[in-house]
C-alpha positions, 0 to 999 in steps of 0.5 A, spaced: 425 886 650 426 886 657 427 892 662 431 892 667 434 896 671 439 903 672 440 907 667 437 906 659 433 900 663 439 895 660 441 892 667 439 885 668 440 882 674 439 875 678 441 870 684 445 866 685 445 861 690 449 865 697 443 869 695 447 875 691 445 879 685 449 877 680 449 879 672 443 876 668 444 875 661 438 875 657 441 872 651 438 875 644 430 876 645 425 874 640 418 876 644 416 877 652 419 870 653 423 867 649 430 868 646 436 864 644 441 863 649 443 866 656 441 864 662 434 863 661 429 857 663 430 852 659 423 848 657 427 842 654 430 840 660 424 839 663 420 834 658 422 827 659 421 822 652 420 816 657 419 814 665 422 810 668 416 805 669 417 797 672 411 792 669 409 785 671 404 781 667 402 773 668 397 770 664 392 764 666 389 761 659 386 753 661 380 749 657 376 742 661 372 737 656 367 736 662 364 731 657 363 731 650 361 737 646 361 741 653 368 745 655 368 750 661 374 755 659 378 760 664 381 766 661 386 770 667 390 776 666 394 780 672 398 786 670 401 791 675 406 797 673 409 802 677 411 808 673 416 815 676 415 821 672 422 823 672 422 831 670 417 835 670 414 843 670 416 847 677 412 851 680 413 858 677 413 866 679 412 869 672 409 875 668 408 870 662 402 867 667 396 869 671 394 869 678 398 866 684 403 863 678 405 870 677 411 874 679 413 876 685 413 884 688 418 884 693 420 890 697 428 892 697 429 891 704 425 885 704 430 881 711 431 875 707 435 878 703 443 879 703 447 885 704 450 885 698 444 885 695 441 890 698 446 894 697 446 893 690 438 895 689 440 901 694 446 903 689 440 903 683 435 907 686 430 901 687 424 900 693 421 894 691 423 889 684 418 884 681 422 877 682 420 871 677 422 864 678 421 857 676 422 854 683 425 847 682 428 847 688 421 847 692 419 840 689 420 838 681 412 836 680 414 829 679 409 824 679 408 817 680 403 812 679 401 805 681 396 801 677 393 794 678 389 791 672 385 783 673 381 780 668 378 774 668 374 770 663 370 764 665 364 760 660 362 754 657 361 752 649 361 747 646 355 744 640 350 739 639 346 736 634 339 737 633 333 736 627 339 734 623 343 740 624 349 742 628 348 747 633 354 752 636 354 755 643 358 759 648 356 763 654 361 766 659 362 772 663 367 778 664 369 781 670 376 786 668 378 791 674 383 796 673 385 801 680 390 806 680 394 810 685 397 817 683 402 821 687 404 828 687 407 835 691 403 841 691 405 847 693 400 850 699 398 856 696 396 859 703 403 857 707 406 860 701 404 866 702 405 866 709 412 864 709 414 869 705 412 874 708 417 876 714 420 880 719 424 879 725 421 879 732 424 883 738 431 878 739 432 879 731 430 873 729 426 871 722 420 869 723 413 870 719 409 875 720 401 876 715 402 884 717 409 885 713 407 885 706 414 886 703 413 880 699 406 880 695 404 880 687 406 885 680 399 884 678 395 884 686 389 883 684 383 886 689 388 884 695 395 884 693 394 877 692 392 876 686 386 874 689 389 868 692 389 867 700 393 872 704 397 872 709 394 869 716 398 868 723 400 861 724 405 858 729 408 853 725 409 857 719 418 857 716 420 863 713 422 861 706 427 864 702 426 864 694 432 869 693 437 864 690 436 856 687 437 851 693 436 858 699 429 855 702 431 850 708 429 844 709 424 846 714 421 852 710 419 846 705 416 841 709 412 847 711 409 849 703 409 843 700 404 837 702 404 830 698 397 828 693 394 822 692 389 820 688 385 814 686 382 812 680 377 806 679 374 802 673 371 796 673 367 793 667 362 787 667 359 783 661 356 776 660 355 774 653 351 768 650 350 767 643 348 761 639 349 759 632 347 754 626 345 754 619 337 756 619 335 752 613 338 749 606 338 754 600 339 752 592 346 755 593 348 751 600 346 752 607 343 760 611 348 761 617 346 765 623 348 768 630 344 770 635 347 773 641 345 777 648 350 781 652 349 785 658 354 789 660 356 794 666 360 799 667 363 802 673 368 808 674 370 813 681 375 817 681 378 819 690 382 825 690 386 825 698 384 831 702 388 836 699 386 836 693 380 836 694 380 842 698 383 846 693 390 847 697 395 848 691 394 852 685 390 848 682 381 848 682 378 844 688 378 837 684 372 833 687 370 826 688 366 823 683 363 817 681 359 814 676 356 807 672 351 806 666 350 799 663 347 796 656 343 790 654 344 788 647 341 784 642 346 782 635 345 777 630 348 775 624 346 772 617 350 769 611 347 767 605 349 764 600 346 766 593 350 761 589 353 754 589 360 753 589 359 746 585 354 749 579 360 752 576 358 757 574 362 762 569 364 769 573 360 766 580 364 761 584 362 764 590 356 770 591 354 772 599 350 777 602 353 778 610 348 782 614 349 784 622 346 788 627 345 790 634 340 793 638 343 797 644 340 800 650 344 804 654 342 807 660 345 814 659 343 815 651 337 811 649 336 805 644 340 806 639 342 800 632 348 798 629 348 794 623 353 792 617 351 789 610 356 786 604 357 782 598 362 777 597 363 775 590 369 770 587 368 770 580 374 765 580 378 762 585 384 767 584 380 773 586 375 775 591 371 782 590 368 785 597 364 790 600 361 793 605 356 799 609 356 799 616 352 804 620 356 804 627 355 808 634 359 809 640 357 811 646 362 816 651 366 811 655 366 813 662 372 816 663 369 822 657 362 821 662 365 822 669 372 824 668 373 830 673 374 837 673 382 838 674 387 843 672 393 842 667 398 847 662 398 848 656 400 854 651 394 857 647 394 859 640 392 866 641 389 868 634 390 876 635 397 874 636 401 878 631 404 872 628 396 869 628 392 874 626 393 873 618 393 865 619 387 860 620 382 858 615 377 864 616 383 869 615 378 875 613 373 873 619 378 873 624 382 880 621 375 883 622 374 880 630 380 882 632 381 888 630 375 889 634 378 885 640 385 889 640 380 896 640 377 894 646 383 892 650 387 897 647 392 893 643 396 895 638 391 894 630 397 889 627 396 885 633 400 883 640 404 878 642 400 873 647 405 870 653 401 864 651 403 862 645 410 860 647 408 860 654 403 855 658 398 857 662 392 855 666 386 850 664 382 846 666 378 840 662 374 834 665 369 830 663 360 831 660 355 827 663 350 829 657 355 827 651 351 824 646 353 818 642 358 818 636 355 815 630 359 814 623 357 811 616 362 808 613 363 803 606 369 799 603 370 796 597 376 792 595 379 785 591 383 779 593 388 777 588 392 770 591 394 766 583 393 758 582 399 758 578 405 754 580 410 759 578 406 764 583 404 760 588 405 763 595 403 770 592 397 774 595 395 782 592 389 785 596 388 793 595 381 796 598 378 803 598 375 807 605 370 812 606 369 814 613 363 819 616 363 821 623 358 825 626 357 828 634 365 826 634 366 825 641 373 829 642 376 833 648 376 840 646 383 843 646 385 850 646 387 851 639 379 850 637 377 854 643 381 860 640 379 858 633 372 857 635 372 864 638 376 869 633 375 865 627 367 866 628 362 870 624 357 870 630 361 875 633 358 880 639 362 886 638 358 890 643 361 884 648 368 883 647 369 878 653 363 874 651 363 875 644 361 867 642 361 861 645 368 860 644 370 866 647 367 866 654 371 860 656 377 864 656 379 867 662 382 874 660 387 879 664 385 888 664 391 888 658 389 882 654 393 876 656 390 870 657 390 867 664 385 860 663 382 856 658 376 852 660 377 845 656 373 838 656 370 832 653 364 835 647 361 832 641 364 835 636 361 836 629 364 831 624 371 827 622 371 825 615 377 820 612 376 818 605 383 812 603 386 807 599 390 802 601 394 796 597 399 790 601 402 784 598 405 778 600 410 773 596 413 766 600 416 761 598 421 755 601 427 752 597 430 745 599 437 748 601 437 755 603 431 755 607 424 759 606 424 767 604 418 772 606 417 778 601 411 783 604 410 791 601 404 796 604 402 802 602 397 808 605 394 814 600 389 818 604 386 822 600 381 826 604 382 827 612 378 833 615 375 834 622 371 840 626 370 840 632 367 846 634 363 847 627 366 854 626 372 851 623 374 845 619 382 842 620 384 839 613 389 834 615 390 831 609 397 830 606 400 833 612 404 830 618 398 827 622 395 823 616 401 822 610 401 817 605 406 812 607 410 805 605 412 799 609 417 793 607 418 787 610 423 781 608 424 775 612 428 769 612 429 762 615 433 757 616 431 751 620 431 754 628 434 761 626 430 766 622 432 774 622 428 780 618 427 787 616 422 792 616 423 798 613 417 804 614 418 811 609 414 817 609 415 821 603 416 829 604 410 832 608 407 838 609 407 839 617 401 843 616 395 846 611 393 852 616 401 855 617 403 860 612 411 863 611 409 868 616 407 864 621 412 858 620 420 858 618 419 851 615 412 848 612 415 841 610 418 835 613 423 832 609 422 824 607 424 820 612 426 811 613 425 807 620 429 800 618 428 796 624 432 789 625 429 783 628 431 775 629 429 768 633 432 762 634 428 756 637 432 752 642 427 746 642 419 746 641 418 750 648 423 755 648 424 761 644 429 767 644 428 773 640 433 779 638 429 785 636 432 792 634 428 798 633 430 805 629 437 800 626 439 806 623 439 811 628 435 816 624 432 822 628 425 824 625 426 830 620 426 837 623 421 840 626 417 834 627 416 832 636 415 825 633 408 825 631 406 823 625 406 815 622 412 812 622 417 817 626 421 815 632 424 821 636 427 814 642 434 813 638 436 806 636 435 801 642 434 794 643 430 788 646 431 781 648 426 776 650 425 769 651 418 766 651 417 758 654 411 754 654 410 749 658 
C-alpha cells in the first residue's frame, strides 16, 4: 500500500526523537490510510468521551402577596461552566489531506537534519522525501471555554371577580443572556512556512531564510506552497525542527503558534400577559378561554479575536457577525364542553372540544399561524379516549440564522469510493454518474479509494439568513385506562399513536447528504464533471480526484416523517407493614421514520440504531426515610443501517442490548435529603460496532453520583 524507499520500494523509514531515521512499520495495509498495527497514527487516542468540565448553579425562586388576589413572583438562575477539552486532533503534514495540511517535500540536506540522517538518505540514493506528520508536539489543538448564563423572571398574577365570574391573570417579563468564551492555538500558516524553510548564515548558525526552499509541498500547487503564504524574511522568525517528536524548541513554538479567542453572545427578551375565565355558561357546563400577548426579542453576536479573523491559521477567515429578529404574538385557547358530567349519560361522562391558536409575526419570516384542535371523550370513568391535529411552524433559532462561517473536519463518504459505488438508495443512478466522474479524472471504471472516507478533511459550515420556517402537521390518538375497582386501585394503562409530517426541515447539511445529493442524483451534467449538480459544486476537488473540502451548513431541507405506537403502564400500592411498591413499564414501536434533506435521497431510519423499538422497566420500593429502585432499558437486536450492504459493512446488526441502572434516597429530616445514584449497574458496553448513538446505549462505564439537596 505504501512506497517506500530502495530497492522494490519496501524500505519504510521514521524519526525518532534525537531526529535519527529509524524503521518504520506500517503494519498490514488495508487502503492508502488505514492498516492494523505498526506504529501508525492512532485516531482513538485523540477522541475524548468526556471533558473535564467545573458547573456552579444557584437559583432564586420567591413569591409576595402584595394584597389579596395580587402576587408579584421572582424567578433567578445563575449557571456558569468551565469546560477543558482534553484531547483533540493535531496539526497534520499528510497525503490524506489537501492544501497547506498536506505533506511535506524536503530536501535531503535540508540542515536541520542529523548526520545519521543524511547519511541514511544518501546510502538510498534519495534528494529530497515527502514527510507526513501529526504534529502533537507543536500544540494538542485543546480547547477550553467559559460561559455564563442568567435569567431572571419578574411578574404579577393573580384573579378578580367580575360580572359573577372569576378572572385569572398574569403578566411578566423574561430577560435570559448567555455569554461564552472559547480559547484555542492555531498554528500560523505564514511563520510556519518561514520556520522551515533554513539555512545557515556566515558564522554557521541555523537561521530562517525565504530564499532556501528546501522545505516546501509534495502537492505545490501555483507556487510550491500549496497556495498558501510563501515564505517572507522576518527578523523574528525560530527555525523549527519537525524531524522527530518533541524536536522543535520552545522558541520556534512561541513563534508558530498564536492563542484564539472568541466570544459568542445570546440574549433573549419576552414579556407575556394572558388572562383567562369562563366566557358564558353552556347546557353542558361553563366555555373556558385564554387569551394572551407576547413579544419577543432575540439577540446573537458572535466576536472572533484578531487572529481569527484574519485567517492566520489553516482555517478561512472567520468573521464577526451579528444579528437580531423579534416576534409579536397572538395565542388564545377554548374548552368547550359538549356535555354535562351529571346528566348521566350512557357512553358520554365527559365530551370536550380543545382548540388553540397563535398568530406570529416575525420580523425575519413573515406572519405565519399555529393552531391545534381535539377531542377528549370519557365514556366511563376508567377510561378517557383522546385525540388531536396540530398545525406547527418553527422559525430558524439564531444560532441557524447567523451562525458564521467557520472551518471544521470531518470524513466524506465519497460515492465513487469502490466500497461505495454499489451502495446508496439509487444504486443504478450512481453507477451511471460515477462511471462518468471516474472517466474524467481518469480513475479506474470499479471505483477509487477516497482518502476521505477514512480520513477527515477540511469543511466549512454556518449559518443561512434566508432560512425559511419548518412547518409540521402532526395528529395523535390514544386512551387512558386507570379501573375503579379495589382489586386494581393504583393501576394506570394509556397507549397512543403518532404521525408527524415536517416539511422545509431546518437540518445542518452533512457531508453524506452532500455526496449522496451529488451522485445520487438523476440531474447530473456529464458535459461538467466538477459542477455536475448543485451538490457536486460544493465540493472542492484535487487533479487526481481526491476531495480537498466540503462546503456545509444550515438548509431547509425537504421533509421528516415519523409514524409510532407508544404504551406505558403504572401500578402502586402501599401495605401496612413492608412499605410501598412502585411497578411502571414503557415500550416504543416506530413503524416509519424516513428523512430527505436534499430532496434526491430519502434515508429510511426505521428499525435501525438511530430509531429502534425500545422497552423500559421501573420498580421502586420504600420504607418510611429510605427508598431504592431499578430501571432497566432494553433495545432489542437492531439493524445498524438500512443503506449498507455486505460489501460495504462486515456487521449489519447490532446485537439486543440491557442498560440497568440503580437508584436510593434516604430523607434525614423534612429539609434534607441525600440521594445515591448508579448509572450502567452492570458495566455493559454498547453492542459492537455501535459509538453509542442510538436510545438506550451508554458508551461511559458504570459511575456513580452522590447528591444532597436541603431546602430552607
Amino acid at each position: 500500500m505504501l512506497n517506500g524507499f530502495g530497492a522494490g520500494n519496501n524500505t519504510y523509514l521514521q524519526f525518532d526523537p534525537s531526529g535519527n531515521l529509524v524503521s518504520y512499520n506500517p503494519g498490514i495495509g488495508f487502503n492508502q490510510q488505514s492498516a492494523s498495527g505498526g506504529d501508525g497514527w492512532n485516531l482513538a487516542e485523540h477522541t475524548q468521551l468526556t471533558s473535564e468540565l467545573e458547573r456552579k448553579t444557584v437559583n432564586l425562586n420567591t413569591r409576595w402577596n402584595i394584597v389579596d388576589g395580587v402576587d408579584v413572583f421572582f424567578e433567578g438562575l445563575h449557571y456558569q461552566a468551565d469546560a477543558v477539552e482534553l484531547v483533540d486532533q493535531t496539526p497534520f503534514q499528510s497525503t490524506l489531506f489537501g492544501g497547506t495540511s498536506g505533506a511535506l517535500r524536503v530536501s535531503a540536506t535540508h540542515p536541520l537534519l542529523t548526520q545519521q540522517a543524511r547519511d541514511t538518505l544518501t546510502s538510498l540514493g534519495i534528494t529530497s522525501f515527502g514527510l507526513g506528520r501529526a504534529s502533537r508536539d507543536l500544540y494538542n489543538n485543546a480547547s477550553s471555554s467559559s460561559t455564563k448564563l442568567s435569567r431572571a423572571v419578574v411578574g404579577f398574577d393573580g384573579s378578580f371577580e367580575l360580572a359573577d365570574r372569576v378572572f385569572y391573570w398574569e403578566a411578566y417579563s423574561n430577560y435570559g443572556r448567555s455569554e461564552s468564551f472559547n480559547f484555542g492555538t492555531g498554528l500560523n500558516q505564514q511563520r510556519f512556512v518561514n520556520a522551515i524553510n533554513v539555512t545557515r548564515n556566515a558564522l554557521g548558525q541555523l537561521v530562517c531564510d525565504p530564499l532556501a526552499r528546501n522545505a516546501t509541498y509534495l502537492t505545490p500547487g501555483s507556487n510550491g506552497f500549496a497556495g498558501g503564504p510563501v515564505p517572507v524574511a522576518d527578523p523574528n522568525c525560530v527555525p523549527l525542527d519537525l524531524f522527530g517528536e518533541g524536536r522543535p524548541s520552545d522558541a520556534a513554538l512561541r513563534y508558530v503558534t498564536y492563542p484564539t479567542r472568541a466570544r459568542s453572545l445570546l440574549e433573549q427578551q419576552v414579556y407575556n400577559a394572558n388572562i383567562s375565565s369562563s366566557l358564558f355558561d353552556l347546557w353542558s357546563g361553563p366555555l373556558l378561554y385564554s387569551l394572551g400577548y407576547e413579544r419577543r426579542i432575540e439577540r446573537g453576536s458572535f466576536e472572533p479575536d484578531a487572529a481569527l479573523n484574519a485567517g492566520l491559521g489553516r482555517s478561512v477567515p472567520i468573521t464577526p457577525l451579528r444579528g437580531q429578529y423579534g416576534t409579536k404574538e397572538w395565542f388564545g385557547e377554548l374548552i368547550i364542553p359538549l356535555v354535562d358530567p351529571s346528566s348521566n349519560i350512557p357512553g358520554l361522562q365527559k365530551l370536550e372540544l380543545v382548540g388553540k391558536y397563535r398568530n406570529v409575526e416575525n420580523e425575519v419570516n413573515g406572519e405565519f399561524d399555529t393552531y391545534t384542535y381535539g377531542l377528549q371523550w370519557k365514556p366511563f370513568n376508567d377510561v378517557e379516549v383522546r385525540s388531536n391535529f396540530t398545525r406547527s411552524l418553527r422559525a430558524p433559532a439564531i444560532t441557524e440564522l447567523f451562525l458564521p462561517i467557520s472551518s471544521a473536519f470531518s470524513q466524506v463518504p465519497d460515492s465513487c469510493d469502490s466500497r461505495n459505488i454499489s451502495g446508496g438508495t439509487k444504486p443504478d443512478v450512481r453507477r451511471q454518474n460515477c462511471a462518468a466522474f471516474l472517466q474524467f479524472y481518469g480513475l479506474p471504471a470499479g471505483g477509487f479509494t477516497s482518502t476521505a472516507v477514512g480520513a477527515t478533511i477540511p469543511i466549512t459550515t454556518g449559518g443561512n439568513p434566508s432560512l425559511a420556517n419548518e412547518s409540521a402537521d402532526s395528529y395523535s390518538y390514544g386512551f387512558t385506562w386507570a379501573p375503579s375497582w379495589d382489586a386494581l386501585r393504583g393501576f394506570v394503562f394509556s397507549a397512543d399513536y403518532y404521525n408527524i409530517d415536517i416539511s422545509g426541515v431546518i437540518a445542518s447539511l452533512t457531508t453524506t447528504n452532500v455526496a449522496e445529493a451529488c451522485f445520487d442524483n438523476e440531474n447530473f451534467n456529464t458535459s461538467d464533471i466538477p459542477n455536475a449538480n448543485f451538490y457536486c459544486s460544493l465540493i472542492t476537488r484535487r487533479a487526481d480526484g481526491q476531495i480537498d473540502s466540503v462546503q456545509t451548513g444550515y438548509v431547509n431541507g425537504e421533509f421528516t416523517r415519523l409514524e409510532a405506537y407508544s404504551a406505558e403502564m403504572r401500578y402502586g400500592f402501599d401495605t401496612d407493614r413492608l412499605g410501598r411498591f412502585d411497578f411502571g413499564a414503557s415500550a416504543y414501536f416506530p413503524t416509519n421514520y424516513e428523512t430527505s434533506v436534499t430532496g434526491i435521497v430519502v434515508t429510511d431510519f426505521t428499525s435501525t440504531s438511530n430509531i429502534q423499538r425500545s422497552y423500559q422497566l421501573d420498580t421502586r420500593w420504600g420504607y418510611n426515610n429510605f427508598s431504592v429502585g431499578l430501571s432497566a432499558y432494553h433495545t432489542p437486536k437492531t439493524q445498524y443501517t438500512n443503506t449498507q450492504t455486505v460489501e460495504t459493512r462486515e456487521t449489519l446488526f447490532l446485537d439486543k442490548y440491557w442498560l440497568v441502572n440503580g437508584s436510593a434516597s434516604y430523607r434525614l429530616n423534612d429539609k434534607t435529603q441525600l440521594r445515591f445514584a448508579v448509572t450502567n449497574l452492570f458495566d455493559r458496553d454498547p453492542p459492537f460496532p455501535s459509538t453509542g448513538a442510538g436510545t438506550g446505549y451508554d458508551i461511559l462505564g458504570r459511575r456513580y453520583h452522590l447528591s444532597m439537596e436541603w431546602q430552607y
